[in-house]
GUVO-818963 format. One record per residue (C-alpha): x, y, z. Coordinates in pm, whole numbers. Layout:
      px      py      pz
       X       Y       Z
...
***
This chain:
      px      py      pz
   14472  -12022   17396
   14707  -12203   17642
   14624  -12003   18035
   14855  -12112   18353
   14760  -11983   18675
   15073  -12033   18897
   14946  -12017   19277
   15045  -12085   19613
   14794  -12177   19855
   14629  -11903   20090
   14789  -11693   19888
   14603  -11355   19748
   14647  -11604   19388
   14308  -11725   19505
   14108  -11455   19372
   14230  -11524   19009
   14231  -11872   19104
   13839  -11859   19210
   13783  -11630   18895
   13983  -11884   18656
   13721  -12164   18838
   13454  -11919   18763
   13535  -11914   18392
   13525  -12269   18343
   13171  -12334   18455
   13031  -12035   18254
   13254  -12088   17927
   13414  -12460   17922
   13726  -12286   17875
   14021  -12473   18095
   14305  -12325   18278
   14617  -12549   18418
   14710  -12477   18741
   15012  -12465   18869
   15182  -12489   19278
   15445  -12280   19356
   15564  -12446   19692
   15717  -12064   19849
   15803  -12269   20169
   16079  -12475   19951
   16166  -12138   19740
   15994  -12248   19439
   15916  -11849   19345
   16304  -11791   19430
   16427  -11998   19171
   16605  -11842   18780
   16372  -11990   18572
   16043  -11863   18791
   16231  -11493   18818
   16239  -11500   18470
   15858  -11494   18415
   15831  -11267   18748
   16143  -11074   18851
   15943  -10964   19154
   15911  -11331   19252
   15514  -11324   19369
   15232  -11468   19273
   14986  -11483   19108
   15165  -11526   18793
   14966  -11590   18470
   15076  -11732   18171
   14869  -11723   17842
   15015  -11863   17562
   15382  -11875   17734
   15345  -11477   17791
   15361  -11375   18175
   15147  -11126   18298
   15192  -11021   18685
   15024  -10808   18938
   14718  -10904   19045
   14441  -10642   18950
   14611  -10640   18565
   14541  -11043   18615
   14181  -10938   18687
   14103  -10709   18450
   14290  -10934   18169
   14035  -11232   18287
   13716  -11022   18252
   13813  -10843   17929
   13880  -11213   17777
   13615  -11392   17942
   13315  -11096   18007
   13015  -11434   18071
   13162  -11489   18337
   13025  -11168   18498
   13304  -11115   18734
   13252  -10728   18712
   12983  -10555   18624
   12937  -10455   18257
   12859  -10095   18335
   13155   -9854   18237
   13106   -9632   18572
   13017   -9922   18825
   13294  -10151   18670
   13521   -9876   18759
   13378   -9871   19103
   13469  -10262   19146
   13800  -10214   18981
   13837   -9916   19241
   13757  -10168   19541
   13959  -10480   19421
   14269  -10191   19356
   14186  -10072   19727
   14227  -10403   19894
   14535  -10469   19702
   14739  -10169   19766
   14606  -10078   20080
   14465  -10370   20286
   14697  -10608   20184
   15006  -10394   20211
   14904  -10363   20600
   14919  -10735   20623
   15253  -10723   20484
   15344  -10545   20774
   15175  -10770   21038
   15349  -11125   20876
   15710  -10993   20768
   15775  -10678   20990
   16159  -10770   20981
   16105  -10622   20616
   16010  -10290   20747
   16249  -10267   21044
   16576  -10328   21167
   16562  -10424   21563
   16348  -10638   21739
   16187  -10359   21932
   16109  -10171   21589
   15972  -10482   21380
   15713  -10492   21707
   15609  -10141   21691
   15539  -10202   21287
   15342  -10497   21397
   15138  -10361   21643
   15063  -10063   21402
   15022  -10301   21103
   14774  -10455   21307
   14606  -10163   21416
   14539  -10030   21036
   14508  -10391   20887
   14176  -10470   21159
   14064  -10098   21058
   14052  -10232   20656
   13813  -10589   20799
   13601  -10295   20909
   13606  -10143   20615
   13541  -10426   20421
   13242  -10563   20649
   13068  -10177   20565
   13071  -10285   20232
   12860  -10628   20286
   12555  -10537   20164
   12252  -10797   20322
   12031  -10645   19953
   12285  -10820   19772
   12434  -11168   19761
   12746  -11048   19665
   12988  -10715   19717
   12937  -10630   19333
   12546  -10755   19313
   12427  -11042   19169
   12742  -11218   19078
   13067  -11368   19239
   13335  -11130   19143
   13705  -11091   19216
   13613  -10848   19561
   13461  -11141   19706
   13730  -11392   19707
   13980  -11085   19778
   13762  -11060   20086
   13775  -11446   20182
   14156  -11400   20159
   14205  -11112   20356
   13963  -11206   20649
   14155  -11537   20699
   14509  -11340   20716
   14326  -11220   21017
   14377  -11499   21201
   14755  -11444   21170
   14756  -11153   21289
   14519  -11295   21607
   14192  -11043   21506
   13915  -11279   21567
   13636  -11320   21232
   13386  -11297   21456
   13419  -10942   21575
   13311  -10922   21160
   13016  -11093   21194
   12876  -10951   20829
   13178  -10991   20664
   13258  -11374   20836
   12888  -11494   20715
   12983  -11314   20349
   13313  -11544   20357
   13125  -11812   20427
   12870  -11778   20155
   13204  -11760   19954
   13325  -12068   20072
   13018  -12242   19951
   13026  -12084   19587
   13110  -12372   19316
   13380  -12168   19198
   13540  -12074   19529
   13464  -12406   19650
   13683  -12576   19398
   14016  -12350   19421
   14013  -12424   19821
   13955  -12780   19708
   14282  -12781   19508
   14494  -12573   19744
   14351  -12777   20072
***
């Protein structure tokens, strides 16, 4: 079986990218990475809008068949690979985690879509602002929701294993920063990133995308 992660860096394709990283150590099974430069258009292009008309990333590949949106990704990866232990094994509480990673997907990161291209939401100058300023309202109000879930019991925010929440997490903390919310009024959820950081798994996809 032939798997292509394409990625861009900082990206949300980090949480299949630490996952895919994740799979590796606890299976030997590879994955070939692969850029997608968006700042030269790379995602823009016929042949990349063939495999993803909606022109995002992630974008997986497995055995020259594209699969997009992220939590499908997610699920695909811990269906195929379950050793990994990227969600837990238990019907109810993988539903729970599924629940979560589905939560910061269409409803945290949606409000950061707000914050970094308000001109997509908004004609005038003086309307793209107000989106912003709301965007940024409701997008520091989901870091608070994400810190209640940091559990100090618990290594990680499914339990005893890395899991697709907490690179999501990672991700959407450090979009903070453009949108000028401080980490450290999260101080939970900042020393959960970094734990994160330090992870093998997660440690190697931030080595590849610098």
């Amino acid at each position: 079986m032939n798997v292509e992660l394409h990625f861009a860096p900082g990206a949300c394709s980090f949480v299949p990218h630490v996952a895919l990283e994740a799979v590796r150590a606890a299976t030997g099974r590879d994955f070939t990475p692969k850029l997608v430069k968006l700042h030269k258009g790379e995602h823009l292009t016929p042949e990349y809008k063939a495999m993803n008309p909606d022109a995002q990333v992630p974008l997986l590949v497995v055995d020259g068949k594209p699969l997009t949106q992220i939590v499908a990704i997610c699920d695909w990866i811990d269906c195929v690979f379950p050793t990994a232990k990227l969600l837990p094994t238990d019907p109810w509480a993988r539903a729970l985690a599924m629940a979560q990673l589905a939560w910061m997907n269409n409803t945290a990161h949606p409000a950061f879509n707000r914050v970094f291209m308000p001109q997509k939401y908004a004609e005038s100058e003086s309307a793209r602002a107000e989106v912003k300023a709301t965007a940024i309202t409701q997008y520091r109000a989901c870091l608070a929701r994400i810190e209640g879930w940091v559990d100090g019991a618990s290594p990680w925010l499914q339990g005893e294993h890395l899991s697709f929440s907490d690179a999501y997490a990672f991700t959407l903390l450090r979009w903070g920063g453009f949108a000028g919310i401080d980490p450290a009024g999260f101080p939970a959820l900042l020393g959960h990133v970094e734990r994160v950081m330090q992870a093998p798994a997660a440690a190697a996809a931030l080595e590849r995308e610098r």
